[in-house]
C-alpha positions in Angstrom: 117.0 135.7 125.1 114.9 131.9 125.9 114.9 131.4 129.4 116.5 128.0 130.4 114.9 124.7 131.9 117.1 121.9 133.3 115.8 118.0 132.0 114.5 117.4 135.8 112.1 120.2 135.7 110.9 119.6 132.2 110.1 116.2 132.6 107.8 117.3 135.7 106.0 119.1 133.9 105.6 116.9 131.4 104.0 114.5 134.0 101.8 117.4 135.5 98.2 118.8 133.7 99.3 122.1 132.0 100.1 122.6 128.6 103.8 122.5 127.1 104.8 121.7 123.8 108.5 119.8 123.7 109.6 121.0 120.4 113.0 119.0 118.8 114.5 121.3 116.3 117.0 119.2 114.5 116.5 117.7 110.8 114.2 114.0 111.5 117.4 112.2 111.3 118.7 113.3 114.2 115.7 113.4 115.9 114.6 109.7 114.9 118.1 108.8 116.4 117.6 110.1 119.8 115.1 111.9 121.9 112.6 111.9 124.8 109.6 110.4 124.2 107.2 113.4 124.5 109.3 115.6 121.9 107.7 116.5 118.5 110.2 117.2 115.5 109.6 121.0 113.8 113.2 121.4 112.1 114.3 124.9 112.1 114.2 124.4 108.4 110.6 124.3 108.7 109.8 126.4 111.7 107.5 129.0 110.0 105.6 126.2 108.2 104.8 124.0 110.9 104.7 125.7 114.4 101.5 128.3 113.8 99.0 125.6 112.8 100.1 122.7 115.9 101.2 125.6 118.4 98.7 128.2 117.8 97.7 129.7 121.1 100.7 132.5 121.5 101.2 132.2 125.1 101.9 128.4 124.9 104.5 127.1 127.4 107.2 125.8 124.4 110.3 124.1 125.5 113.0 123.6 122.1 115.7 121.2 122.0 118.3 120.1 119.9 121.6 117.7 121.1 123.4 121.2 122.0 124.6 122.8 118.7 122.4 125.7 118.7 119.4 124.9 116.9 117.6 125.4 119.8 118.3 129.2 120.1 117.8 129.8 116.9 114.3 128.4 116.7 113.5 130.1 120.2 114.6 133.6 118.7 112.7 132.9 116.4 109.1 132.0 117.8 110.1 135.0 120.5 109.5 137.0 117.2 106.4 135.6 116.4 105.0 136.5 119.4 105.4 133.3 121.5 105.9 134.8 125.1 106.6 131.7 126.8 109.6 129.9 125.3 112.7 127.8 127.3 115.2 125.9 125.9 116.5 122.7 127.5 119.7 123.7 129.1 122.2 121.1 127.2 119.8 119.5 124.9 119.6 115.6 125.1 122.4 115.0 126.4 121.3 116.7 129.6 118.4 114.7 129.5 120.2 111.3 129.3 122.8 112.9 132.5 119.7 113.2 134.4 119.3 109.7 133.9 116.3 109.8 131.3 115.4 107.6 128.6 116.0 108.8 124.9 113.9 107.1 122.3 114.4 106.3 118.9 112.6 106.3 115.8 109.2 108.4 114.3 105.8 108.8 116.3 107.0 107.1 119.7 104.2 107.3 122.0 101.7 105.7 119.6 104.2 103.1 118.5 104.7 102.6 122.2 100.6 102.6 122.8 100.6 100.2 120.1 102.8 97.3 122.1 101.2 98.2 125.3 97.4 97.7 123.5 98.4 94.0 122.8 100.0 93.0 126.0 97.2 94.6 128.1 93.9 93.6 126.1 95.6 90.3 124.8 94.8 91.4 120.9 94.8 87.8 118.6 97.0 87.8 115.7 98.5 85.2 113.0 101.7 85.0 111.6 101.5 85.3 108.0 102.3 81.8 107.1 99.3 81.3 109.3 97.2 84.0 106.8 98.4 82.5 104.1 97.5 78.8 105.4 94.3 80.3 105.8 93.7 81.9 102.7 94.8 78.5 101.1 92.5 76.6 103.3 89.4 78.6 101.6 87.9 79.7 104.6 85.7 82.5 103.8 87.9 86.1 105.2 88.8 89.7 104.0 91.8 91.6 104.4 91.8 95.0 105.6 94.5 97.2 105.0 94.7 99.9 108.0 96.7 102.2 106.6 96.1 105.6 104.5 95.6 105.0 100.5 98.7 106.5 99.8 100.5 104.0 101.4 98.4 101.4 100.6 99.5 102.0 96.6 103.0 101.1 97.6 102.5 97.4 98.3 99.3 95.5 100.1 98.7 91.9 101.3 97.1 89.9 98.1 93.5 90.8 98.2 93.9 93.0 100.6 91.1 96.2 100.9 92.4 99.3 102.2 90.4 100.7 105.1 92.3 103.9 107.2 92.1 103.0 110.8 89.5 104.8 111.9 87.3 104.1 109.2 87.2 99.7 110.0 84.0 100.0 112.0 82.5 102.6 110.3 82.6 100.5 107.3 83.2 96.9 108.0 79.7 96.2 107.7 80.0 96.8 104.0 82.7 94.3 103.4 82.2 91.8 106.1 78.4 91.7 106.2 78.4 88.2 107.4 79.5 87.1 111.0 81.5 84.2 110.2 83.6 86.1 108.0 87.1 86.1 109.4 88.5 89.4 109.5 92.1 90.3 109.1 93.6 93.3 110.0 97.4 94.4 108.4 99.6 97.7 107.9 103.0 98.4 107.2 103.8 96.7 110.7 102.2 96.6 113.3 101.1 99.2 115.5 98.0 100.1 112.8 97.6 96.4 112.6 97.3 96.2 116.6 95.1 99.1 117.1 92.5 98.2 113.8 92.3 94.8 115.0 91.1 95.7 118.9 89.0 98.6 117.1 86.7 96.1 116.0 87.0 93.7 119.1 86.0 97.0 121.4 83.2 97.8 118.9 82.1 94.2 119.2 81.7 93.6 115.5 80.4 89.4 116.1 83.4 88.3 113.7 86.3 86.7 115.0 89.2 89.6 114.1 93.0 89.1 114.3 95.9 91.5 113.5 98.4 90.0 111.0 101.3 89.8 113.0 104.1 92.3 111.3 102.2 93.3 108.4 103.5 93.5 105.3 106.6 93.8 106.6 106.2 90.2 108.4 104.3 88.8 104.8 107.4 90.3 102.9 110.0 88.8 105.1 108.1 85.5 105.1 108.7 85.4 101.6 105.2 85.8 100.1 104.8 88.6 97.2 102.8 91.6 97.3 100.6 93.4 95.1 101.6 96.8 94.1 99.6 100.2 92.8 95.6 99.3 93.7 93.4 101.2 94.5 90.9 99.2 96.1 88.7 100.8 99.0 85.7 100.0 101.2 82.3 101.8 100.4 80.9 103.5 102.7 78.0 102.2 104.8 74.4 101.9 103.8 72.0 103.2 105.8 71.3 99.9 108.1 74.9 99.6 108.2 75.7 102.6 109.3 73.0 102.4 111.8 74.8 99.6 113.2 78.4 101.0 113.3 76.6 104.2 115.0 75.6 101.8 117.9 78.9 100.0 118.0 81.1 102.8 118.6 78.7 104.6 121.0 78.7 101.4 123.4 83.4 101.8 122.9 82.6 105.4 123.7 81.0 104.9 126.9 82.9 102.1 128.0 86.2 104.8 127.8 84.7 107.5 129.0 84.8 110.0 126.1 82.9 113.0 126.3 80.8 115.1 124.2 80.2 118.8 123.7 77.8 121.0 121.8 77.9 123.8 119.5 77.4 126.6 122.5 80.1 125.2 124.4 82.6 124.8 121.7 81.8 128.5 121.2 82.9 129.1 124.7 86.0 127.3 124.4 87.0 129.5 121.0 86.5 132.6 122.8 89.0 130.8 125.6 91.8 130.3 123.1 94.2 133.1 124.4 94.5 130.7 127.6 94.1 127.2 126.3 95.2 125.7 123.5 91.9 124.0 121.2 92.3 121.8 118.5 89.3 121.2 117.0 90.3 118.1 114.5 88.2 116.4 111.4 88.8 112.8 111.6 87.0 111.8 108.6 88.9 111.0 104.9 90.2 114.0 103.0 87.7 114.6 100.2 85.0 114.8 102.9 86.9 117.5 105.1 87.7 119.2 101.7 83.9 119.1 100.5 82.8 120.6 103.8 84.4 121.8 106.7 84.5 123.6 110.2 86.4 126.3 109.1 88.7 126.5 112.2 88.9 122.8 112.3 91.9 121.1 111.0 92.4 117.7 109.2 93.6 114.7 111.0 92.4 111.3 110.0 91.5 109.4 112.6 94.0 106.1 112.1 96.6 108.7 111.6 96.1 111.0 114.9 96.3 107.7 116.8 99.3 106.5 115.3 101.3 109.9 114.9 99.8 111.8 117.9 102.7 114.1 118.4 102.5 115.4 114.6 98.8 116.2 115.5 99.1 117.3 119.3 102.3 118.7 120.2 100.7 120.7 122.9 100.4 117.9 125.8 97.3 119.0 127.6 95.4 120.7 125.0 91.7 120.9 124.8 90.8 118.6 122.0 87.4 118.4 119.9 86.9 115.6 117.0 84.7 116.2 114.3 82.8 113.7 112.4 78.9 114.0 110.6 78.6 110.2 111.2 79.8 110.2 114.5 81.7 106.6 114.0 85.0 107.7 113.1 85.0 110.3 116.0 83.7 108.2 118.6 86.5 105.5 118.3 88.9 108.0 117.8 88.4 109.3 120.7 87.9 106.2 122.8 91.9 105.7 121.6 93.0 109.0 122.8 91.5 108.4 126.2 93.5 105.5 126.5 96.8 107.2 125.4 96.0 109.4 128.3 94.7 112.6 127.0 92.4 114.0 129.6 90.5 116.6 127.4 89.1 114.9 124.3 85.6 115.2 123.1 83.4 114.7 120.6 81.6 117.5 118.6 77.4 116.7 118.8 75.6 117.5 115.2 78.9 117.2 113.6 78.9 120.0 111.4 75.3 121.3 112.2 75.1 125.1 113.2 79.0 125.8 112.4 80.6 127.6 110.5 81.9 125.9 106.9 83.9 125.7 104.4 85.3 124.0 101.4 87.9 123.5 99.0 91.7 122.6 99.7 93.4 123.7 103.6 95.6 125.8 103.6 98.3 126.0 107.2 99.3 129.5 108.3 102.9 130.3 108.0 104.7 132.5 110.5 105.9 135.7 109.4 105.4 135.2 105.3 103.4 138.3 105.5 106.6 140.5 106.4 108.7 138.9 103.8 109.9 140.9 101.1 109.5 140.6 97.4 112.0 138.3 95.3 111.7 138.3 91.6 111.1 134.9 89.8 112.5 133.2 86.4 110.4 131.3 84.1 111.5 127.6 83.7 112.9 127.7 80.4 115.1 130.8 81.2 116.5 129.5 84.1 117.4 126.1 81.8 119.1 128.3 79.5 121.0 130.2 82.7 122.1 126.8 83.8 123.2 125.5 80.4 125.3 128.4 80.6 126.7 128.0 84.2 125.3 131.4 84.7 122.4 130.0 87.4 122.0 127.2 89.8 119.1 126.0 91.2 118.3 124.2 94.3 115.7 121.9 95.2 114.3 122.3 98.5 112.0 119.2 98.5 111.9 116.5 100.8 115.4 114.3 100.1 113.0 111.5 99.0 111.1 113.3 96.5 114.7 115.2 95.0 115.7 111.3 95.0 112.6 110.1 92.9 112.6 112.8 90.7 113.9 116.6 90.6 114.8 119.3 87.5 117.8 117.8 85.7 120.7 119.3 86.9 119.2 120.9 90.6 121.1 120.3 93.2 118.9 119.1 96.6 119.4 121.1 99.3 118.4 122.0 102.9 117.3 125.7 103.9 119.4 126.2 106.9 122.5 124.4 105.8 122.7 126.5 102.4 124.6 129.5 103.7 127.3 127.8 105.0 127.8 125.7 101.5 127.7 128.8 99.3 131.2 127.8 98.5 130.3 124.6 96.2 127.8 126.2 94.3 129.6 127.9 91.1 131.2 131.1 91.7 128.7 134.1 90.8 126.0 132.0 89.8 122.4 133.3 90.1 120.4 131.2 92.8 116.9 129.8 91.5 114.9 128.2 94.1 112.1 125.7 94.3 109.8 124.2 96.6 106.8 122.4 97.2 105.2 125.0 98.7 106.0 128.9 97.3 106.3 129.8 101.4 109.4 127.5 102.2 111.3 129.4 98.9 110.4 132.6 99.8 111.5 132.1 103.1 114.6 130.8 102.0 115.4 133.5 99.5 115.2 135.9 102.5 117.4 133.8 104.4 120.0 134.4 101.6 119.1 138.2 101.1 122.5 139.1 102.5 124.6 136.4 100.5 125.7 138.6 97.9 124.3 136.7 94.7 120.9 137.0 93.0 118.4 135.1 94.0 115.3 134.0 92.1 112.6 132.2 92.4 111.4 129.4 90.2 108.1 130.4 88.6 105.5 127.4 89.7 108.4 125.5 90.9 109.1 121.7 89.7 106.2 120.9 88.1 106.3 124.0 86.0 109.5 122.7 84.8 108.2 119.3 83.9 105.5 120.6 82.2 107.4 122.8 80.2 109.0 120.0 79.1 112.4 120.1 80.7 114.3 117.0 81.7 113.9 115.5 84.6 115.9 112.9 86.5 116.5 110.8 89.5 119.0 109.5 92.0 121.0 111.9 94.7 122.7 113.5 91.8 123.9 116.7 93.7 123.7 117.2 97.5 124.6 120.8 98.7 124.9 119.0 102.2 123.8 115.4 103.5 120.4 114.8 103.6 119.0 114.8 107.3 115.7 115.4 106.8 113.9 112.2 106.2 113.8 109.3 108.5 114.4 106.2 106.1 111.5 103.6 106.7 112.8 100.3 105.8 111.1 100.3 101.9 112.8 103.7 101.3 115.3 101.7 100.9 116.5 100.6 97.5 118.8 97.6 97.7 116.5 93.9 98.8 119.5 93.3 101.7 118.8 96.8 102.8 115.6 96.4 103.6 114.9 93.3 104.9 117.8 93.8 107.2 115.9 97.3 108.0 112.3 95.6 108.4 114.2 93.4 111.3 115.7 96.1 112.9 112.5 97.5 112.9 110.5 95.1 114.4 112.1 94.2 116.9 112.6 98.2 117.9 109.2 98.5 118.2 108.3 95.3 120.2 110.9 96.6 123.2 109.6 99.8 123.3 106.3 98.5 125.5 109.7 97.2 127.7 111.8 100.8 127.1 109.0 102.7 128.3 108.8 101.7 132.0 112.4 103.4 132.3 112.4 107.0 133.6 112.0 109.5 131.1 109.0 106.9 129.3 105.6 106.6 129.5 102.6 105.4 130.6 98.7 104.7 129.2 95.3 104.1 130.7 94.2 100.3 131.1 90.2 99.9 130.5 89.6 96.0 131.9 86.4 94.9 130.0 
């Protein structure tokens, strides 16, 4: 049985300098709608998945929450039986926290989007309004867009001539597309906390260009009318050698003006054989095909734009001991100048990069809790389980993300979330087989044992959706069949469909994030470390 903390006593320790991971349990829904500020989301539905790579020291202190249905017990049973030894629950869930007369937040990633607001009140960082941009792009003055955000996202929709350049890669490679110094630079996301931070990346490098952050992003170029471009590709080089040289220099001189530290192979050693008592996270902050090339083999991936603008998806340990990775140093360096000024005491950067460690290559794979102990379930080959449907003699259920199911799933699956399915077993047909699939193998199996006990055959679907597809069976698209109501996905304003939607989303948006550098002086909030020039 969890032990119980009251709101008060969590949120000193919160403020104090051990390590505690806030864990929020419920579906991101729910969570987006309303929690404290220092709580990371791991659903119960993806407990296993999730908690061994961003919790991995055992004797972590681990406080779970929900809003008081009984999520939280669940999940703390659970960890408890993965060996966790030090696990609370907050006694009445949020709504004990907002009695004690905290602050609940709303929406994804928080403290960064927070961090974001406070870096342009307290450094003052310039930025145009994208009729401004536009005015400027009309005028011919000689500038280049650059598109903070991660490539994936970049497909979706970019400013016009827009290059895309992931946050922590803008001084490592700005020299190759704004070589000369009276190049304006702009710097856009999605809206504008990548925007803010990009921007004042290159101001604390002290890059000679004059460098603004397009106020609102696309979002703001959307709602001002202006089209977008949709589906490139296009990406900064990497340095030469002269520029790289350069950017070397740059984010040295950030480094030492925000006091991050450094530490060498011998040490790191010492702090791996220290992991039993404090938590390391030793993080790779360059793009993905270079960590999957060649990698520490107990480092992790976190790309540096991304760790500053989602810290609680990289670091739900507050506290941890935390060690960035990167060959050319650049990326590392200015991440870490960032996570200073969030607050994090304990950040450092690796010297020699990968030199003297231990590497590997090829695609990461995250440890899952207890899929080891799981026992076997037999499979079904697509085209049998077609032919099981056709004959109402199978269902199967689609455990991907409510987006994905939405954009395309097996024709006739129904989408469906792992800890609501037992208690919908009644809308499924009577005595139908149950075929499962999932992006990863782990979250079926799991599920599978979860319905063990539920008195119908359960199957797995042999190399899941894409199998399917490339079998040749239909696919389709829409919400078609729900075995519950989607929670799991916090809608971002172009996840929606209808024009109305999402300009009405974008607004509400905006201006949530511009009072949160407001919303955070409230107790229960948050503060971050000011660096005057």
């Amino acid at each position: 049985m969890a032990k119980k903390i009251d709101a008060r006593t969590l949120q000193a320790r919160l403020q104090g300098d051990e390590e505690t991971a806030l864990i929020d349990v419920r579906e991101q829904a729910p969570y987006a709608a309303s929690h404290p500020i220092l709580a990371a989301n791991i659903p119960l539905a993806r407990l296993e998945l999730l908690a061994g790579e961003r919790i991995p020291r055992r004797s972590t202190p681990i406080v779970v929450e929900d809003a008081g249905e009984g999520l939280a017990e669940q999940a703390a049973a659970k960890l408890e039986a993965f060996g966790y030894t030090d696990v609370s629950v907050l006694d009445g869930g949020t709504p004990a926290w907002q009695a004690a007369g905290l602050e609940l937040f709303s929406g994804m990633h928080v403290p960064s989007k927070a961090f974001g607001e406070f870096v342009e009140h307290a450094y003052g960082t310039p930025s145009v309004s994208a009729e401004e941009l536009k005015s400027i792009m009309d005028s011919g003055r000689k500038l280049v867009v650059l598109d903070s955000r991660p490539m994936d996202e970049y497909r979706v929709m970019n400013i016009p001539t827009g290059i895309d350049v992931p946050g922590a890669e803008l001084v490592y490679r700005v020299g190759e597309v704004a070589p000369e110094p009276d190049t304006l630079v702009v710097v856009n996301c999605a809206g504008r906390t990548r925007s803010i931070i990009g921007a004042q990346s290159l101001i604390n490098a002290g890059i000679p260009n004059e460098v603004v952050a397009l106020r609102n992003g696309t979002m703001g170029w959307h709602l001002a009318g202006y089209g977008l471009e949709h589906g490139n590709e296009r990406a900064a080089p990497a340095p030469d050698d002269a520029a790289l040289s350069q950017a070397r220099a740059r984010s040295a001189a950030a480094a030492r003006r925000f006091g991050v530290g450094t530490v060498d192979a011998a040490t790191l050693d010492a702090w791996r054989a220290e992991r039993d008592r404090r938590t390391l996270a030793i993080l790779d902050v360059r793009t993905i095909e270079e960590f999957e090339a060649r990698r520490i083999a107990d480092s992790r991936h976190a790309p540096g734009g991304q760790l500053v603008q989602a810290t609680d998806l990289y670091l739900p340990v507050r506290n941890a001991r935390v060690v960035l990775v990167d060959d050319k140093r650049v990326r590392a360096d200015m991440t870490a100048s960032w996570l200073a000024q969030l607050g994090w005491k304990d950040v450092y950067v690796l010297e020699g990069g990968l030199d003297g460690q231990e590497t590997v290559s090829g695609r990461y794979a995250a440890p899952v809790l207890g899929v080891d102990a799981l026992p076997a379930c037999g499979s079904i080959a697509p085209a049998e389980a077609g032919r099981r449907m056709a004959a109402g003699s199978a269902v199967l259920l689609d455990l991907a993300r409510g987006l994905d199911y939405r954009d395309r799933h097996p024709e006739g699956a129904w989408w469906a979330c792992r800890t609501a399915i037992v208690e919908n077993l009644s809308k499924l047909p009577a005595g139908a087989a149950i075929v499962l699939t999932a992006p990863e193998t782990a979250l079926a199996r799991l599920t599978a044992a979860d319905l063990a006990g539920c008195g119908r055959e359960v199957l797995l679907l042999e190399g899941g959706a894409d199998a399917w597809a490339a079998a040749g069976l239909p696919m389709q698209s829409g919400m078609t069949a729900v075995l519950s109501e989607p929670q799991d996905t916090y809608l971002r304003p172009y996840d929606r469909k209808n024009r109305a939607e999402i300009e009405k989303a974008m607004n509400d948006y905006l201006t949530w994030e511009i009072a949160l550098v407001e919303q955070i002086k409230k107790a229960g909030g948050l503060s971050f470390r000011h660096f005057p020039a």
